[in-house]
C-alpha positions in Angstrom: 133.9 93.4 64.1 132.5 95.5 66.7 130.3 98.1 66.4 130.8 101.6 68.2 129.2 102.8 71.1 127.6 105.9 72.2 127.4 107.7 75.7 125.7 110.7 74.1 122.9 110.9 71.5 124.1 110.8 68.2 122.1 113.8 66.7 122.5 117.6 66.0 120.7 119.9 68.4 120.5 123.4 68.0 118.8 125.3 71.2 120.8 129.2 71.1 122.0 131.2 68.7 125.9 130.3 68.3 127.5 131.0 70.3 125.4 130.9 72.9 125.3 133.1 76.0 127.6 130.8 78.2 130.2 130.2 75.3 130.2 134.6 75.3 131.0 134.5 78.8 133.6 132.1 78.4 135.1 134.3 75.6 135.4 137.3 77.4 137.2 135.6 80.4 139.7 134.4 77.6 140.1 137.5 76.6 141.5 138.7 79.2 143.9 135.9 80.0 144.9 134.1 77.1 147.2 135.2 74.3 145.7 136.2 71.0 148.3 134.3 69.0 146.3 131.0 69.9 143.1 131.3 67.6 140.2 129.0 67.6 138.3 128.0 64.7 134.7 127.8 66.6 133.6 130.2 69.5 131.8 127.5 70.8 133.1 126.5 74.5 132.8 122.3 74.8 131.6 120.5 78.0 131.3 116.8 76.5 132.4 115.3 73.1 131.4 111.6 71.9 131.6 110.1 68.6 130.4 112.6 66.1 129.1 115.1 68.5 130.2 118.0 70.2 128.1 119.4 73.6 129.0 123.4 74.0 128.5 125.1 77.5 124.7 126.5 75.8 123.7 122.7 75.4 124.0 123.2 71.6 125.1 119.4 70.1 127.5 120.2 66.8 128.3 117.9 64.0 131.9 117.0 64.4 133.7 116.9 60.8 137.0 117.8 62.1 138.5 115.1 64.8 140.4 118.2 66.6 142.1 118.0 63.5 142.6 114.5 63.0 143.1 113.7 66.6 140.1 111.9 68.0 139.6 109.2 65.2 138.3 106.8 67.6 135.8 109.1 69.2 136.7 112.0 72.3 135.9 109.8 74.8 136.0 106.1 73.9 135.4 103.8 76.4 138.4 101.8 75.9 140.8 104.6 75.7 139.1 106.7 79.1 139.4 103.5 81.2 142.6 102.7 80.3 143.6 106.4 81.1 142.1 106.3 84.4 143.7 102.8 85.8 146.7 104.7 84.5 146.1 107.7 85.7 145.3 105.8 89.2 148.6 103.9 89.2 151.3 106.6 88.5 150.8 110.2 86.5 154.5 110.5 85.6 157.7 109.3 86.6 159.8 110.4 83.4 160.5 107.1 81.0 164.5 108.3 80.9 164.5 108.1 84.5 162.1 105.4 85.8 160.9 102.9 82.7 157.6 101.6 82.2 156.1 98.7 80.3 153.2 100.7 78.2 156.3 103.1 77.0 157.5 99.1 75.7 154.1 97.9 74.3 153.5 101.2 72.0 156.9 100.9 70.4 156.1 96.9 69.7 152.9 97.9 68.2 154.6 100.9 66.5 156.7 98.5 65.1 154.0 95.8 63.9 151.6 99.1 62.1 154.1 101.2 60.2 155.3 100.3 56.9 158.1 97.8 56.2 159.3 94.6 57.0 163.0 95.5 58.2 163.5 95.5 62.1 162.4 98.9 63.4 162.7 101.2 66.6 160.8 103.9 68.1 161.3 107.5 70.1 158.1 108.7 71.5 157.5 112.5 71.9 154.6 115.3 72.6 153.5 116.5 69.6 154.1 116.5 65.9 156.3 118.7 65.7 158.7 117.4 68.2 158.4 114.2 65.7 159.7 116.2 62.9 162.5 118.0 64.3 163.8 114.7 65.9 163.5 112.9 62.7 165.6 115.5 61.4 168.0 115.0 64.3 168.0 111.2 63.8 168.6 111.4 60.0 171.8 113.7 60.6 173.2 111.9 63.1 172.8 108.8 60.7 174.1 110.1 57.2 176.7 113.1 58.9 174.8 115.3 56.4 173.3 118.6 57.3 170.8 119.5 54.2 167.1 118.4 54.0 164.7 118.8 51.4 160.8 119.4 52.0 158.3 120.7 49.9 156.2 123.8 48.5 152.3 123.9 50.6 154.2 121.4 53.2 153.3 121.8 57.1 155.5 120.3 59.4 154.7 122.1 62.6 155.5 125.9 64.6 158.8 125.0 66.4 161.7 126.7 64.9 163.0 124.2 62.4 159.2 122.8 61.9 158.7 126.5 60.9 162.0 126.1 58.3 159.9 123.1 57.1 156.4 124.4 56.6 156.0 126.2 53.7 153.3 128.4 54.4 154.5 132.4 55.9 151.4 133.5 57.3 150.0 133.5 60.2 153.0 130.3 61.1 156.3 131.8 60.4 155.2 135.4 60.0 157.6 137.3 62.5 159.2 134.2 63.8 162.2 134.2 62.3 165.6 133.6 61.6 165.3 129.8 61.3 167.0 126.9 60.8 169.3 126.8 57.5 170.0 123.9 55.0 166.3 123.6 54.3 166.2 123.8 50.7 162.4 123.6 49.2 161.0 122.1 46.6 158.1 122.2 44.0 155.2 119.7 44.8 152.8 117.5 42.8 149.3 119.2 42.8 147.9 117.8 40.2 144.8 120.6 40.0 147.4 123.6 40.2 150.0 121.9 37.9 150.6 124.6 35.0 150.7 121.4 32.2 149.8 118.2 32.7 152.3 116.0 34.6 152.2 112.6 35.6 153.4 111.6 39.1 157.2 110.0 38.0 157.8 113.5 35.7 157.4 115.1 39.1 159.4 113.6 40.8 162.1 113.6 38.5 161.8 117.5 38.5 161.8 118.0 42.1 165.1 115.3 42.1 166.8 116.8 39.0 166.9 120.7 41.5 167.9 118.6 44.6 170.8 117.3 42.2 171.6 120.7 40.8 171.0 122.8 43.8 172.4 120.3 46.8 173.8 117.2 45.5 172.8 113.9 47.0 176.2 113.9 49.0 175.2 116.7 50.7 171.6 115.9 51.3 170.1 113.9 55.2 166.9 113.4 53.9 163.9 114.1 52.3 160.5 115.2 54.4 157.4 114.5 52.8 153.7 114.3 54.1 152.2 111.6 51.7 149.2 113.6 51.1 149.7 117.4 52.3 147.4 118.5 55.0 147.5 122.2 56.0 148.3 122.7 52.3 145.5 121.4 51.3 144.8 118.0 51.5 147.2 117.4 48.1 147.2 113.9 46.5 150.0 113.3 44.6 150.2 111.9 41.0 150.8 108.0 41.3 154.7 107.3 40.9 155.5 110.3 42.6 156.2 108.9 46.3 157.5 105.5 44.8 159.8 107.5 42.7 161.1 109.5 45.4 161.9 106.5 47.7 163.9 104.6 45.1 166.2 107.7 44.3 166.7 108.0 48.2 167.4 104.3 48.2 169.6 104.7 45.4 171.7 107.6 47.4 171.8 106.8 50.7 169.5 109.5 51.4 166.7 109.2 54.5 162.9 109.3 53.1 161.1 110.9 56.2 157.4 110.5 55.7 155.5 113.0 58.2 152.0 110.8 58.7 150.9 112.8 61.7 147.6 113.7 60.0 147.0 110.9 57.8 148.1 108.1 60.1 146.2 105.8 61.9 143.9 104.8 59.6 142.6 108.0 58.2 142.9 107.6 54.6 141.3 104.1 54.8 144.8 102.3 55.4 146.8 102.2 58.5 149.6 104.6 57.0 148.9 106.4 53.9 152.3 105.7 51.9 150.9 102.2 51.9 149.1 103.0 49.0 151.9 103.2 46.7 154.0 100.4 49.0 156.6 103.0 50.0 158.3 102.5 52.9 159.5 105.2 54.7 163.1 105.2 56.6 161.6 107.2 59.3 157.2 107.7 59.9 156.5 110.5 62.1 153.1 110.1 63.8 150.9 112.0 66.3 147.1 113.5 66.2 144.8 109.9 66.0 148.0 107.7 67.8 146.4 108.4 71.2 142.2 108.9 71.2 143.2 113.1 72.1 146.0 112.6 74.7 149.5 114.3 73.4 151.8 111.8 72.0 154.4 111.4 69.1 156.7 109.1 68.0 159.4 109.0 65.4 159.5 104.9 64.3 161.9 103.8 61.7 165.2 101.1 60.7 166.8 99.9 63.9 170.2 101.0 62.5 169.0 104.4 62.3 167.6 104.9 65.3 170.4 103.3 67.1 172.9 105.9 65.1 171.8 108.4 68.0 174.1 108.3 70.9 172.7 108.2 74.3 171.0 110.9 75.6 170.5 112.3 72.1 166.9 111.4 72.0 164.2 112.3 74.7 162.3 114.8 76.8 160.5 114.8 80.5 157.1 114.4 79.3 158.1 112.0 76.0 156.1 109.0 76.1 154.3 109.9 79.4 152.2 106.5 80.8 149.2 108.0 80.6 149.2 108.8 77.2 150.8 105.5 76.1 148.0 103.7 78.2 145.7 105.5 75.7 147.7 105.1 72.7 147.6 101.3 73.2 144.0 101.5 74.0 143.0 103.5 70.5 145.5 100.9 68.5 143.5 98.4 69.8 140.2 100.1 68.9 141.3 100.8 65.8 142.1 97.6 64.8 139.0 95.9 66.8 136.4 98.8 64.8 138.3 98.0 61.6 138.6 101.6 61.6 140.8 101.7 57.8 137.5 100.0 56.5 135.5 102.9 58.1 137.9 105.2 56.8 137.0 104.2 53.0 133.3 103.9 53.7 132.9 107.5 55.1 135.3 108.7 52.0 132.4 106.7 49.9 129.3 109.0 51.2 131.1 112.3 51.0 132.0 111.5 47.6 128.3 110.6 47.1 126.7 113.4 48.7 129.7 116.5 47.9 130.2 114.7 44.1 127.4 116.0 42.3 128.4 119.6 43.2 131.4 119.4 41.3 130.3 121.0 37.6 127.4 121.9 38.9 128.5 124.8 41.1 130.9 127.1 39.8 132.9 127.6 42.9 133.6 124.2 43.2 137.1 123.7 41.6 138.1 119.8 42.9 136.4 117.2 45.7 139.6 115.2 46.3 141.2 112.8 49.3 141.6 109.5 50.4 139.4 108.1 52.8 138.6 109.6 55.8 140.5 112.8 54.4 138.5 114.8 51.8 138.3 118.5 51.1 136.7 120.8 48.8 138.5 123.2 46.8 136.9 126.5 46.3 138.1 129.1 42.9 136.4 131.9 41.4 134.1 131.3 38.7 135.4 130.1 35.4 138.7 130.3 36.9 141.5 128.6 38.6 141.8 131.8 41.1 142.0 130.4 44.7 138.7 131.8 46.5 139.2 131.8 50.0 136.4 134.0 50.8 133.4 131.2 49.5 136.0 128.8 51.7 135.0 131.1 55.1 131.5 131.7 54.2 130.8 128.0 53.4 132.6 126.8 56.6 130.8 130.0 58.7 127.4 129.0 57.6 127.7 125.5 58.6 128.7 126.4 62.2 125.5 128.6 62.0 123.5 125.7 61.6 125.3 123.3 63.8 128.1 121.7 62.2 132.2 122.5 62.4 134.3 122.1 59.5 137.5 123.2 58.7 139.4 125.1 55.9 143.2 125.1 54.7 144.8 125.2 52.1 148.2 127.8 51.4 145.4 130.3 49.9 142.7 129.2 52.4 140.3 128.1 49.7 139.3 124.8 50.4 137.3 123.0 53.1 138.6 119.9 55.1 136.7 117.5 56.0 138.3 114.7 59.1 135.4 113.2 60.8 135.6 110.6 63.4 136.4 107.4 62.3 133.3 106.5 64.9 130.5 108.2 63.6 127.4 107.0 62.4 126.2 107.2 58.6 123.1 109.0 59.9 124.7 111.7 61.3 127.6 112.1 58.8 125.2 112.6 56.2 123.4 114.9 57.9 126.2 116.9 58.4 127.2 116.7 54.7 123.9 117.7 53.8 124.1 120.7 55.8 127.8 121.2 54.3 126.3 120.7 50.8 123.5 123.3 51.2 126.6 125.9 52.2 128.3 125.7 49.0 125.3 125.8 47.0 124.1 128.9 49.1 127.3 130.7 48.6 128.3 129.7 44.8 
C-alpha cells in the first residue's frame, strides 16, 4: 500500500485574525458581484489546498474536516489526479461525448461497473453534479417500469434542481420560495433511531414506511424508491440494521426500482467502497458524485444493463456530461483510492474520532449522539436533559473551531449537529489535532 504524499506542510498555522485582511477584501468584491443566495460556510478565501490543509489568501493554514463536502477524499490536489488533468487538459478541453466520443468517458463506466454493488451486468450515464444523477435516475426508472410515482424519505437531500427539490425533505433555505415542483413524490417516515418516539428495530421500519406506500400509492403505481443509505444533509442518519435489506427485497418482490443516492457516502467514505455494502444491498440504480473525481464536477447514474438500455436514444445526456477532463480525473482518484486503500483509511479515521469525540458523550450534556460510519461521523447537539434539537451549541461549536483554525460543518433538518468528512489523505497527527481543537469547542460551549 502506498502512503500519501504532501506538497504542503501538514500542520495548522494561525498568523491573522480570521478572516484575515485579504479574505475581507475578497468579501467585499463578492459582495458586489455575486448573488446572496450562494452562502459560504467559512469567510476564509483559499489560495492552495493539500491533504488535510487549507491555505487562505492571509497565509492562515486551516484544518480541513469537511472534503468540500465529501468531494476531495483523495486530497485537493493529488498528484495523480492534477497530472492526469493537465495531459488531459493539454490534449482536448471538450469536444461533447454525444457528439465526438472519447476513451476515458469508456474506462470510468468500466470501473463504474467493477466498484458499485452487484454482480448483474451494469451500465452507466455520466452527468455534472448530483443532482443531475438524481433526477436522471428518476428518468431512467420511469422510462423502465411506465410508472410515474416515487417514494423518498423524511430528513432526505437529494439536491436544488426542481424535482431534486420535490425530493429533499428539508423547506428551508432549499425549497423555501422555489416552488411548485414536481408531483408524484410521495414521502415517507425515516429510521432515526435517536429521534424514534419508541424503540424500533430496522425491519419494523421498514415495514411501516412499506405498509403507507401500500396504502397511500400501491406498488403498481410506484417507479421507485430513493434512498441515501445513510442521510447526509439530514444529519448523517444510520439506519437500524434490516431496514435497507428489507426495503430492497419488497422492491424486488414488486418490480419496483431501489435508487440508492451514494453521492456523499460513496467512494469509500464510510470505510467501504459504497455504503449499502454494509447490509449487501444492491441497488437497481447508485447515483454518485462529490469524491468520484478528486474535486472536478462529475456524476454518474450506474445500474442493470436492462434498465439503462430501457431509455431510448437521446433520452440521456447533456453537453458537459462526462467531460474528459473530469473523467481523466475520475479514473485518476479510482485508482488512488484503491492504490491508498482509502475504505481502510476510511475506518481508521472513524476509529480516532470515536476515540477522541467518545468520551464526551455523557459527559457533556449537550452532547445527544456521536454516530457514522467511517469516514462520516457527526455529533448531535440537544438541550440539556432533553431531546430538544439545539442548533445554536451546533453554530457556536462549529464558529469557535474556525476561530482557532479548523472548518467543520453542521447539518442536520434542525441544524444541531456537527459533520465531520475529512480527507481520506490526512495524517493521524493532524486529524487529531483538529479533533482536539473540535473537542475543546463542545466542552467550551456545553
Amino acid at each position: 500500500m502506498s502512503e500519501p504524499s504532501y506538497r504542503l506542510p501538514q500542520q495548522r498555522r494561525i498568523v491573522t485574525a480570521l478572516p484575515g485582511p485579504v479574505s475581507l477584501s475578497l468579501a467585499g468584491r463578492r459582495d458586489a458581484v455575486v448573488s446572496a443566495g450562494v452562502a459560504s460556510s467559512s469567510p476564509c478565501y483559499v489560495v492552495g489546498a493539500d491533504g488535510g490543509i487549507l491555505v487562505d489568501a492571509d497565509g492562515n493554514q486551516l484544518i480541513d474536516l469537511g472534503a468540500g463536502i465529501a468531494v476531495t477524499t483523495v486530497g485537493a490536489s493529488a498528484p495523480a489526479v492534477v497530472a492526469a488533468v493537465a495531459q488531459a487538459a493539454a490534449n482536448f478541453t471538450h469536444t461533447c461525448f454525444m457528439v465526438s466520443p472519447y476513451e476515458s468517458y469508456v474506462r470510468v463506466c468500466e470501473l463504474l461497473a467493477a466498484k458499485t454493488p452487484g454482480t448483474f451486468a451494469k451500465k452507466s450515464a455520466l452527468f455534472n453534479s448530483g443532482s443531475e444523477a438524481v433526477e436522471n435516475a428518476v428518468k431512467i426508472a420511469r422510462r423502465a417500469t411506465g410508472r410515474d410515482a416515487v417514494v423518498c424519505f423524511d430528513h432526505a437531500y437529494h439536491g436544488r434542481t426542481a424535482l431534486a427539490m420535490a425530493l429533499t425533505a428539508k423547506q428551508a433555505p432549499y425549497k423555501s420560495g422555489f416552488g411548485p415542483f414536481p408531483g408524484e413524490v410521495y414521502r415517507m417516515p425515516m429510521n432515526y433511531p435517536f429521534r424514534e418516539p419508541a424503540p424500533i428495530g430496522g425491519v419494523e421500519a421498514a415495514l411501516r414506511a412499506i405498509n403507507q406506500i401500500e396504502i397511500q400509492i400501491g406498488a403498481d403505481h410506484l417507479s421507485s424508491i430513493l434512498i441515501e443509505p445513510i442521510q447526509g444533509e439530514g444529519g448523517f442518519i444510520v439506519p437500524s440494521e434490516g431496514f435497507l435489506p428489507t426495503l430492497a427485497a419488497w422492491c424486488r418482490a414488486n418490480d419496483v426500482v431501489l435508487i440508492a443516492d451514494e453521492v456523499q457516502t460513496g467512494f469509500c467514505r464510510t470505510g467501504r467502497w459504497f455504503a449499502c455494502e454494509y447490509e449487501g444491498v444492491e441497488p437497481d440504480l447508485i447515483c454518485t458524485a462529490k469524491g468520484i473525481a478528486g474535486g472536478l464536477p462529475l456524476s454518474a447514474v450506474t445500474g442493470r444493463a436492462e434498465l439503462m438500455d430501457a431509455v431510448q436514444p437521446g433520452g440521456l445526456g447533456g453537453t458537459y456530461g462526462g467531460n474528459p477532463i473530469a473523467c481523466a480525473a475520475a479514473v485518476a482518484a479510482i485508482e488512488t483510492m484503491t492504490d491508498l486503500k482509502l475504505a481502510d483509511r476510511a475506518l481508521r479515521i472513524g476509529e480516532i474520532i470515536t476515540e477522541v469525540l467518545g468520551p464526551l458523550l455523557g459527559s457533556v450534556a449537550t452532547v445527544g449522539e456521536l454516530r457514522g460510519r467511517g469516514a462520516m461521523q457527526a455529533i448531535e447537539f440537544v438541550k440539556p436533559g432533553t431531546w430538544e434539537p439545539n442548533p445554536a451549541v451546533a453554530k457556536a461549536v462549529a464558529a469557535t473551531c474556525l476561530a482557532q483554525g479548523v472548518l467543520v460543518l453542521t447539518c442536520g433538518t434542525w441544524g444541531n449537529i456537527v459533520r465531520l468528512l475529512p480527507p481520506l489523505v490526512i495524517g493521524e497527527e493532524l486529524l487529531r489535532d483538529g479533533l482536539e481543537v473540535l473537542a475543546e469547542a463542545i466542552q467550551q460551549h456545553s
